[in-house]
C-alpha positions as CSV (number, residue, x, y, z in Angstrom):
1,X,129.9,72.7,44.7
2,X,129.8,72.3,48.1
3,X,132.2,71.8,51.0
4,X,132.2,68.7,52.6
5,X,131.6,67.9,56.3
6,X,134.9,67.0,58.5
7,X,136.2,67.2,61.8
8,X,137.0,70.7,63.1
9,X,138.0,70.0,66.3
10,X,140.8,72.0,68.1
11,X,143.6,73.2,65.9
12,X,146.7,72.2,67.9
13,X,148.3,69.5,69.3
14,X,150.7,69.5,71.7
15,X,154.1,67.3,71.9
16,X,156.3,66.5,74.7
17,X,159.5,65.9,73.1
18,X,162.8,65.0,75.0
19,X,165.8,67.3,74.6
20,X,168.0,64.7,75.5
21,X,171.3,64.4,74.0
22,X,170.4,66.8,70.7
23,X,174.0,66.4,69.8
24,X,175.6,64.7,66.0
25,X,176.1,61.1,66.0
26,X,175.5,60.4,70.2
27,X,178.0,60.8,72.5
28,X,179.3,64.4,71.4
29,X,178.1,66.3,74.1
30,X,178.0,64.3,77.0
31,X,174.1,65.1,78.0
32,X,172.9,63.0,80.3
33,X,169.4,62.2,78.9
34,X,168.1,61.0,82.6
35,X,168.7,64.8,83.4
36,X,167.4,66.0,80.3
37,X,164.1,68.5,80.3
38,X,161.4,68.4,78.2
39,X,159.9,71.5,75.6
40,X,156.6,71.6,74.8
41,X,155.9,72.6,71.4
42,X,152.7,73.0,68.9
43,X,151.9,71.5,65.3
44,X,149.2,72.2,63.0
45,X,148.7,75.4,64.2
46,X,147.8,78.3,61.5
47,X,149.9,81.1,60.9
48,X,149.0,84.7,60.9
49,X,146.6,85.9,58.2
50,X,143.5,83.4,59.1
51,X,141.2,83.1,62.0
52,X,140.6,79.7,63.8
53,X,137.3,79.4,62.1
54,X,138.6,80.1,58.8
55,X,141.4,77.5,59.5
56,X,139.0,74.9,61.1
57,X,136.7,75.3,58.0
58,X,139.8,74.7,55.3
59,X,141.3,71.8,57.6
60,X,137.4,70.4,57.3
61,X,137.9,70.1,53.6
62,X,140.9,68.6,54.0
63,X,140.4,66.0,56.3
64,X,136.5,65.4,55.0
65,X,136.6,61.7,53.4
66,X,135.4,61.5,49.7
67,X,132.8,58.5,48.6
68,X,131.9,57.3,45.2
69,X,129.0,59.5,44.7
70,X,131.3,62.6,45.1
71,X,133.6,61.4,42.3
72,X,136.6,58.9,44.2
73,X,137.4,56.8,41.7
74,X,138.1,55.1,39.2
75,X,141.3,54.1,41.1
76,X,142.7,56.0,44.1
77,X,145.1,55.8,46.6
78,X,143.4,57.3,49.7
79,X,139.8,58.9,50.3
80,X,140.6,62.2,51.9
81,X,143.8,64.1,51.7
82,X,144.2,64.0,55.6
83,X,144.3,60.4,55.3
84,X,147.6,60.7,53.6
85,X,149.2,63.9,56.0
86,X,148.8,62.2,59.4
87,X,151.9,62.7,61.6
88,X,152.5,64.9,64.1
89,X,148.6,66.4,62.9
90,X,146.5,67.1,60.2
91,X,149.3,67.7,57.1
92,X,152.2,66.1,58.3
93,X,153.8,63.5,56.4
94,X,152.3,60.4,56.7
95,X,152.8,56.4,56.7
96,X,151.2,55.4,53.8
97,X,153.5,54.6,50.8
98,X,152.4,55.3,47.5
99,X,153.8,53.0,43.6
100,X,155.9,54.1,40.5
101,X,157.3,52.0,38.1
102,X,158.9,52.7,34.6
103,X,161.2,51.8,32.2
104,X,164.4,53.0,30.2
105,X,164.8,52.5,26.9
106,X,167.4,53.5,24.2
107,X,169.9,51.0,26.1
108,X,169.1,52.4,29.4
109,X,169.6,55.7,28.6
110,X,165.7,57.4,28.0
111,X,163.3,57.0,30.9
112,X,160.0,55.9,29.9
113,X,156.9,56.4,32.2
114,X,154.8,54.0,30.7
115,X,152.2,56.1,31.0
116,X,149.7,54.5,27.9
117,X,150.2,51.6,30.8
118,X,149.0,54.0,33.8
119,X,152.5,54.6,34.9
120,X,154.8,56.2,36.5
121,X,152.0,56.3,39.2
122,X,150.3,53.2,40.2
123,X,147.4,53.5,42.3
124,X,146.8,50.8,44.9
125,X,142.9,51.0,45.4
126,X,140.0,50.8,42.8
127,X,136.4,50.9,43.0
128,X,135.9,47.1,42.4
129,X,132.2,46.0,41.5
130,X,129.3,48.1,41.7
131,X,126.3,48.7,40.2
132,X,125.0,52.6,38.2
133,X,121.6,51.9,37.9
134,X,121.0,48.9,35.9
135,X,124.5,48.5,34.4
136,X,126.9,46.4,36.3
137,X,130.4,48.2,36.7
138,X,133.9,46.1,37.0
139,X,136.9,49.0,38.0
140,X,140.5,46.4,37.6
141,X,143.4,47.2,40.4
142,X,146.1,48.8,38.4
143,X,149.0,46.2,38.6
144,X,152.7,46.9,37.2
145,X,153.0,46.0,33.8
146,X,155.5,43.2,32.4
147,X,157.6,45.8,30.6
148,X,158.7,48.2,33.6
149,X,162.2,47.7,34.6
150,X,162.0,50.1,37.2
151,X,160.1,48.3,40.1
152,X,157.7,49.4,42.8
153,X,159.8,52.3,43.4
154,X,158.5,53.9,47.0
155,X,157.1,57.1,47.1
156,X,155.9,58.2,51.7
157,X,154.2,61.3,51.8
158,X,155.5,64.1,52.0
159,X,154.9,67.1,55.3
160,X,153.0,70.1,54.0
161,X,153.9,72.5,57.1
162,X,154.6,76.1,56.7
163,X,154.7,75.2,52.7
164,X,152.7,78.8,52.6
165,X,155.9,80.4,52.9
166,X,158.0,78.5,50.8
167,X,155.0,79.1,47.9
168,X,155.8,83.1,48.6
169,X,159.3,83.4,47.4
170,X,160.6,84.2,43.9
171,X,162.5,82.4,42.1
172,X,165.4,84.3,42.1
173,X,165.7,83.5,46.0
174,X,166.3,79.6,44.8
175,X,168.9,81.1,42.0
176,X,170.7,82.6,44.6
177,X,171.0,79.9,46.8
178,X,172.2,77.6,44.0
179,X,174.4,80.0,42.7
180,X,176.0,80.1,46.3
181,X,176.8,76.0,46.6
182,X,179.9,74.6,46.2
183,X,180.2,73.8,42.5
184,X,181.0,69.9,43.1
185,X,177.7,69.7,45.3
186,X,175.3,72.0,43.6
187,X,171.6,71.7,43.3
188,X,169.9,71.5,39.9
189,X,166.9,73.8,39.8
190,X,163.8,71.7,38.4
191,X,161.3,74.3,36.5
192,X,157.8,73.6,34.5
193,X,155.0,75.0,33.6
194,X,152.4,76.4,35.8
195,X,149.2,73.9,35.7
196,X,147.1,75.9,37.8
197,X,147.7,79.3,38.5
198,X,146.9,81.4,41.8
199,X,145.0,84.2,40.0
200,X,145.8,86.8,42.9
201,X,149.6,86.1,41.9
202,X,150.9,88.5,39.4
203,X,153.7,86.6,38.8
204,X,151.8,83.5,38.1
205,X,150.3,82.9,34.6
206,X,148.6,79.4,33.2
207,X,151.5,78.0,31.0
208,X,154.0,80.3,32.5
209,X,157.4,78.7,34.1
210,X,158.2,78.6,37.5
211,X,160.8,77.0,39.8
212,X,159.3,73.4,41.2
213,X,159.6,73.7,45.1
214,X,157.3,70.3,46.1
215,X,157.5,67.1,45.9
216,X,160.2,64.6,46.1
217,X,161.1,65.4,43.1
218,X,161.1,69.2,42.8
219,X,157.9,68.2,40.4
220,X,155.0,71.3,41.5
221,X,155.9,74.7,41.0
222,X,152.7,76.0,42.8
223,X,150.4,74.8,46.1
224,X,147.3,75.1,43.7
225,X,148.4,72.8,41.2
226,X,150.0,70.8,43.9
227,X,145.7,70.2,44.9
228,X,144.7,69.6,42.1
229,X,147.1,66.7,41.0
230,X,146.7,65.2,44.3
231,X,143.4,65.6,44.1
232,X,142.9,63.4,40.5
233,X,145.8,61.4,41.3
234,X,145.6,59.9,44.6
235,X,141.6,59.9,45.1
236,X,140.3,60.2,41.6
237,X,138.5,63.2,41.9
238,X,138.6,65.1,38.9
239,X,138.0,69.6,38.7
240,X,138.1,72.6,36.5
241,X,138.8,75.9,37.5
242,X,139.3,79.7,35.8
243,X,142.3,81.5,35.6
244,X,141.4,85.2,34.4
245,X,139.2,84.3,31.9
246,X,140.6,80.8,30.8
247,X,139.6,77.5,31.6
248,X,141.9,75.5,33.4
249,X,141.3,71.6,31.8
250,X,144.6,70.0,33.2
251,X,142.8,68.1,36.0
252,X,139.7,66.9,34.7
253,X,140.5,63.6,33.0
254,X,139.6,60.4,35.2
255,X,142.7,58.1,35.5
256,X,142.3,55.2,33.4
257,X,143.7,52.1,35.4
258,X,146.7,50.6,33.5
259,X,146.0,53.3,30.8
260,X,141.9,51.8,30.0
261,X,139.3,54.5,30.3
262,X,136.7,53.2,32.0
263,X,133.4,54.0,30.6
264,X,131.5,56.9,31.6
265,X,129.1,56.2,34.4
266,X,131.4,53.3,35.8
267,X,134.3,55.7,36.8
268,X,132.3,56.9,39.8
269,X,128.8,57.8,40.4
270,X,129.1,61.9,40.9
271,X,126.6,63.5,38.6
272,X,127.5,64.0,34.9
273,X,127.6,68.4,34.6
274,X,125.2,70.3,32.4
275,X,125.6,69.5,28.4
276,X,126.7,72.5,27.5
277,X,129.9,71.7,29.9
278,X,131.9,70.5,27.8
279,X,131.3,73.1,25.2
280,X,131.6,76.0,27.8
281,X,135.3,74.5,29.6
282,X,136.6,72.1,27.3
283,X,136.3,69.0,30.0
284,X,134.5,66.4,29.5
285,X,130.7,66.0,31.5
286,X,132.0,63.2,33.5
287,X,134.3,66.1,35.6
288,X,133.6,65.4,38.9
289,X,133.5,69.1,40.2
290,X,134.0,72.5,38.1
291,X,132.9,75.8,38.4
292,X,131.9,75.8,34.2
293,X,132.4,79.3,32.0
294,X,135.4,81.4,32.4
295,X,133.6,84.1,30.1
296,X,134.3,87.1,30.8
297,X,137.7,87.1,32.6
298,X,136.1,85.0,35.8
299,X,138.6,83.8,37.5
300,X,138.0,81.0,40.4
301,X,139.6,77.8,41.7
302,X,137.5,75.0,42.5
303,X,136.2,75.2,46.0
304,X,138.1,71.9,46.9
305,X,140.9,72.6,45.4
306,X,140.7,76.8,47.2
307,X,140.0,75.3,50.5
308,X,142.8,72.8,51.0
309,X,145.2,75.2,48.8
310,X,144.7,77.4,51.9
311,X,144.9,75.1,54.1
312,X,148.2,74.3,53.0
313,X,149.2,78.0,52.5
314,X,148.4,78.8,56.4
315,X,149.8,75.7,58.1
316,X,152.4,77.4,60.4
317,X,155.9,75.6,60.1
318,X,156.9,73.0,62.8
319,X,157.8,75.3,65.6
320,X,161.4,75.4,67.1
321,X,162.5,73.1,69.8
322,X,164.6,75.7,71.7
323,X,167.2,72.5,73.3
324,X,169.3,72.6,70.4
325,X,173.1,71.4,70.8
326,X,176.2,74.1,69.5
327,X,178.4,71.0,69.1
328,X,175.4,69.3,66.9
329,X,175.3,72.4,64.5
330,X,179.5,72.4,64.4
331,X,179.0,69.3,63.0
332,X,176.6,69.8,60.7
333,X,178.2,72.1,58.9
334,X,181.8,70.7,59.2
335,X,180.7,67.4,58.0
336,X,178.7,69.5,54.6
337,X,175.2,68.8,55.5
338,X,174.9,72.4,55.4
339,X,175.7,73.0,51.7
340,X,172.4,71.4,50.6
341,X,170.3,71.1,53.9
342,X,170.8,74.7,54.0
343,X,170.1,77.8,56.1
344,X,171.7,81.0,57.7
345,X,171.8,79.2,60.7
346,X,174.1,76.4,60.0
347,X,175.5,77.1,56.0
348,X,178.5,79.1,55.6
349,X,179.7,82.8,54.0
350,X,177.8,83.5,50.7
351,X,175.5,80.6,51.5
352,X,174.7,81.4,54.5
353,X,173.7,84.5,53.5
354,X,171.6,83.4,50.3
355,X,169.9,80.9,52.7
356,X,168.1,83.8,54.7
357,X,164.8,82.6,54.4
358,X,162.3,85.2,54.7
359,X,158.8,86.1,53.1
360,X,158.4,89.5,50.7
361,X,157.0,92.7,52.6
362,X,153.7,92.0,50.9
363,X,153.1,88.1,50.1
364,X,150.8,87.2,47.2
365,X,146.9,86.9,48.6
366,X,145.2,83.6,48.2
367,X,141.1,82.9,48.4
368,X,139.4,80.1,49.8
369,X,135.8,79.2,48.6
370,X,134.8,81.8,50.7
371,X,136.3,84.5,48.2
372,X,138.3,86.3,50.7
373,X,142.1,87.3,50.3
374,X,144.1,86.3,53.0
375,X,148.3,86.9,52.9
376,X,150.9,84.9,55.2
377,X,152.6,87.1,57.3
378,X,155.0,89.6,55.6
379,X,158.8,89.6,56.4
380,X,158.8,86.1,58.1
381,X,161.4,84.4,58.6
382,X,161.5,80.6,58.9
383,X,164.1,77.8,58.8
384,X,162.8,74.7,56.5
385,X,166.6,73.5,56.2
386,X,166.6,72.9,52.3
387,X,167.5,74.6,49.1
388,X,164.7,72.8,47.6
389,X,166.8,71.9,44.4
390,X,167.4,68.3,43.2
391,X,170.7,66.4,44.1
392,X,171.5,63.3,42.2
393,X,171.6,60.9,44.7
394,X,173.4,58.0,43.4
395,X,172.4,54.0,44.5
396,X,169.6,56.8,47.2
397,X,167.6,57.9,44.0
398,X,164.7,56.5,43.3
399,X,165.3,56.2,39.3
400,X,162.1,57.7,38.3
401,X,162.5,60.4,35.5
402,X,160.2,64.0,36.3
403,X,159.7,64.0,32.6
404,X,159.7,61.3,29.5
405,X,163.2,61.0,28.0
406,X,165.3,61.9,31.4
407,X,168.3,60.2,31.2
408,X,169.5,57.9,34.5
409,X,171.7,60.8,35.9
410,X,168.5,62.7,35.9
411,X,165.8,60.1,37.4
412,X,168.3,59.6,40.6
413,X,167.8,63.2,41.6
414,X,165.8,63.9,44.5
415,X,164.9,67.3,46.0
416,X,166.6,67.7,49.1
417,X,164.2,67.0,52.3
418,X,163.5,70.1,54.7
419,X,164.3,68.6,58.0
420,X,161.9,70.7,60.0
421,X,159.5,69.3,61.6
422,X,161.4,65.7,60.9
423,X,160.7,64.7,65.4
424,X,157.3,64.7,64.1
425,X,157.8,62.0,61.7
426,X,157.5,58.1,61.7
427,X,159.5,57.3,58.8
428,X,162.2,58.4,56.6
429,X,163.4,58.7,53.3
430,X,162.0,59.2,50.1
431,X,160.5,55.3,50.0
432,X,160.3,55.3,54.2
433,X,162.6,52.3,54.6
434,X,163.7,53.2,57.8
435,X,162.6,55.8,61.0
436,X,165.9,55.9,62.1
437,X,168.1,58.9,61.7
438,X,171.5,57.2,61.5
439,X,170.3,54.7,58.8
440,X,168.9,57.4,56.8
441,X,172.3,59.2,56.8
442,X,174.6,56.4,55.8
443,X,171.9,55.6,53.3
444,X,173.2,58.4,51.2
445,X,175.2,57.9,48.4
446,X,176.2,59.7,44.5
447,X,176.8,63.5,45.4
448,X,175.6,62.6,48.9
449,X,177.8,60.0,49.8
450,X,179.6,61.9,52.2
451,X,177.1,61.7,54.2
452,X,177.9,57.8,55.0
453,X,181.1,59.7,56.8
454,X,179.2,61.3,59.3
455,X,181.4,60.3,62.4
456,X,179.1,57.9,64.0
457,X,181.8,56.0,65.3
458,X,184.5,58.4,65.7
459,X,182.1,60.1,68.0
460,X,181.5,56.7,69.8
461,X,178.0,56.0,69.0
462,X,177.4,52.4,69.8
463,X,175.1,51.8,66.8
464,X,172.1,53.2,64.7
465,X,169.5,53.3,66.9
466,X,167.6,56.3,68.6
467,X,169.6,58.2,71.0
468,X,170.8,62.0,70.2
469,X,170.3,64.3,67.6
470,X,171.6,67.4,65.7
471,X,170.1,70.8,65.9
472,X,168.9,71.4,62.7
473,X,166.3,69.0,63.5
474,X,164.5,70.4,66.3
475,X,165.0,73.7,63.8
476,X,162.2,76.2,62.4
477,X,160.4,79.2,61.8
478,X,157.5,78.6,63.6
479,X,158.2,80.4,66.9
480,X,156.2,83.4,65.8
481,X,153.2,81.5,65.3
482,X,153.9,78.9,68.8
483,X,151.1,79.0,71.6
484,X,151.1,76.4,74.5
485,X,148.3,74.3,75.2
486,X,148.2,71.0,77.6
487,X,145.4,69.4,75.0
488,X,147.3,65.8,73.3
489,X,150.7,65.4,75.0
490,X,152.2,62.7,74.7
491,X,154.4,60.3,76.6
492,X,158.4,61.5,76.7
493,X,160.5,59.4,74.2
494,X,164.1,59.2,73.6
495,X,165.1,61.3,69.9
496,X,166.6,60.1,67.3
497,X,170.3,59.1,66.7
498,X,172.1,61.2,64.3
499,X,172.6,65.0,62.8
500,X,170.0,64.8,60.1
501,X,168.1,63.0,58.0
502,X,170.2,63.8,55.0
503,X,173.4,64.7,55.7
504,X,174.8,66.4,52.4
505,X,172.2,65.7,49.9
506,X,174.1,66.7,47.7
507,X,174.2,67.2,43.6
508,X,175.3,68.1,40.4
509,X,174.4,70.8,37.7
């Protein structure tokens, strides 16, 4: 296996953004956004524990664009996963809005994924008509199937910044912050099994359970397996790895377009592996990339899925925009946007305290494909605003179960959005209906509707649109890893409207 060529150019950009008004719902401060300064502030920069080669060569990965004869395919949703992660810089969130569908069954009550149909996922792209040597080869777009009654649900991608650190805490940190909400607005907890495991993490195993902390969903308990379903998922490129000895086969089946295998040698035109392959690993020949026998307790993750693992793992969190409004974090919290977008800065008593985000003395190591053991930096503390649990979000869900047999309560949870970072972003929301702030909020509704009461009005905000903005936004961890620069600045525009993008996200247990 081989890394593929990408750009590695500088590892920063640089953002002018307005400080103007950073106040809830406009109008509660009084700033005067003609007089307002401006704070320069980087993204995509790499926190401690990696050179800027290292970095550059990960990002490469990342960003490098995959072709047929690499493995893309059957059906796909993008080429290269910096395709997907583009605001802001290389793993932000991006514009590009993925498919689900589904159905529920047992009078409503029993989500179904539909997945001998291809579902909940449909991918938007296939490889059409091509040609593998002398046999002519016919890959069908995946379309959404008669029976779904759950319709071409949205699904924006999501920002992977300073996810490295969030990947270092235990479980027991999430516990606690659950345990600390307000019962009528507490989080659920999402667990499953570990897919992939980071072999240099003691307290990961292959099978084992572990607190989800990605996804809209709370679906991925680890950044690894995060890869490698991404990976086969949204660009059809399908691995193997080894976890102490075992071999990993959860990501090495090509993704039959509205559930019909295609044949071997027309899902893509990557080389078939050795024949012993499949007798060595377990996966079929037609894996795209593997790294074959586990014997003898090898353990190693597929370079891919190593490099952008790291690359994910050392992406420094958006860093802090230091004009930041007291009254806009009084109302944050007042108003309960604090009890699930939550943090010491902003949530309140036991909460508050339970929301200390901050990385373990001694992080678990991770490897890229160049073997070495790097660690994020030890005792950091950061600010993602989120107690990455899943609030059902009423008439806001998105009605797709995490697992067969979820009931409707269930499939309208959502993991509550970190809102660092969100000045960086284009569009909100879990489908990205809208890229205004104030929309977003009132938006909210089931254990978030309180959210819709955000005064807006009573503040005298004239309407939705762009104008100030609570502090929580501007919010993050990432001072410790900031440098300036003067490289990509951009032109001053006026922030968003209101406190957050969700204000109480709230749940029930």
């Amino acid at each position: 296996m081989y890394v593929r060529k990408g750009w590695t150019g500088a590892t920063s950009a640089v953002f002018v953004v307005s400080a103007a008004g950073i106040a809830a719902c406009s109008g509660a401060t009084g700033v005067d956004e003609n007089t307002a300064q401006t704070a320069e502030a980087l993204i995509g920069d790499a926190l401690p524990g990696i050179t800027s080669a290292d970095f550059a060569t990960v990002r490469a990965n990342f960003t490098a664009a995959e072709a047929i004869e690499q493995g893309l395919g059957p059906v796909f949703n993008e080429r290269a996963c910096g395709n997907c992660h583009t605001n802001g810089n290389n793993g932000g969130a991006g514009q590009q809005i993925e498919r689900r569908f589904g159905r529920f069954d047992n009078n409503g009550q029993s989500f179904n994924p539909l997945a001998n149909e291809g579902g909940s996922l449909r991918q938007l792209f296939s490889l059409g008509t091509f040609n593998n040597g002398s046999t002519l080869c016919t890959v069908p777009v995946e379309s959404e199937p008669a029976d779904a009654t759950v319709h071409n649900v949205g699904r924006l991608t999501t920002p992977l910044f300073g996810l490295g650190l969030v990947e270092a805490l235990p479980d027991s940190f999430f516990q606690n912050i659950v345990n600390s909400e307000p019962s009528a607005t507490r989080g659920v907890l999402n667990t499953s099994a570990i897919l992939l495991a980071n072999p240099d993490d003691a307290s990961e195993t292959t099978g084992g359970t572990r607190v989800n902390r990605f996804g809209w969903k709370a679906a991925v308990p680890v950044l690894e397996q995060f890869s490698g379903d991404a990976y086969v998922n949204e660009m059809g490129i399908t691995t193997q790895s080894c976890v102490r000895g075992a071999s990993v086969t959860a990501f090495c089946t090509e993704s039959a377009p509205n559930g019909k295998a295609q044949p071997t040698g027309c899902d893509d035109l990557a080389p078939l592996q050795a024949a012993n392959f499949q007798a060595q690993t377990g996966c079929p020949r037609n894996t795209d990339d593997g790294v074959g026998s586990c014997a003898g307790g090898v353990s190693q993750i597929q370079d891919d899925l190593a490099n952008f693992t790291t690359f994910m793992t050392f992406l420094a969190p958006p860093p802090t925009d230091p004009n930041t409004s007291a009254n806009g974090k009084a109302l944050f919290t007042s108003t309960g946007c604090a009890n699930c977008h939550v943090d010491n800065t902003v949530s309140s008593g036991a909460l508050g305290t339970a929301a200390t985000f901050r990385t373990p003395a001694t992080p678990p190591g991770v490897r890229a494909a160049d073997g070495v053991l790097r660690r994020v930096p030890g005792s950091f503390q950061f600010h993602p605003f989120s107690d990455f649990a899943a609030h059902d979000m009423g008439t806001l869900g998105d009605n797709i179960g995490l697992n067969p047999g979820d009931s409707p309560t269930a499939a309208r949870r959502m993991r509550t959005a970190p809102l660092w970072g969100i000045r960086f972003r284009n569009l909100l929301l879990h489908d990205g209906r809208t890229g205004d702030i104030a929309t977003a909020i009132r938006a909210h509704d089931g254990q978030g509707a309180a959210a819709e009461h955000c005064p807006l009005e009573k503040h005298g905000s004239p309407s939705p649109k762009r104008g100030a903005q609570t502090a929580p936004m501007h919010a993050s961890g990432g001072s410790q890893a900031s440098r300036r620069s003067t490289e990509g600045r951009l032109p001053r525009a006026a922030p968003p409207t209101c406190a957050s993008e969700p204000a109480k996200s709230n749940a029930i247990s």
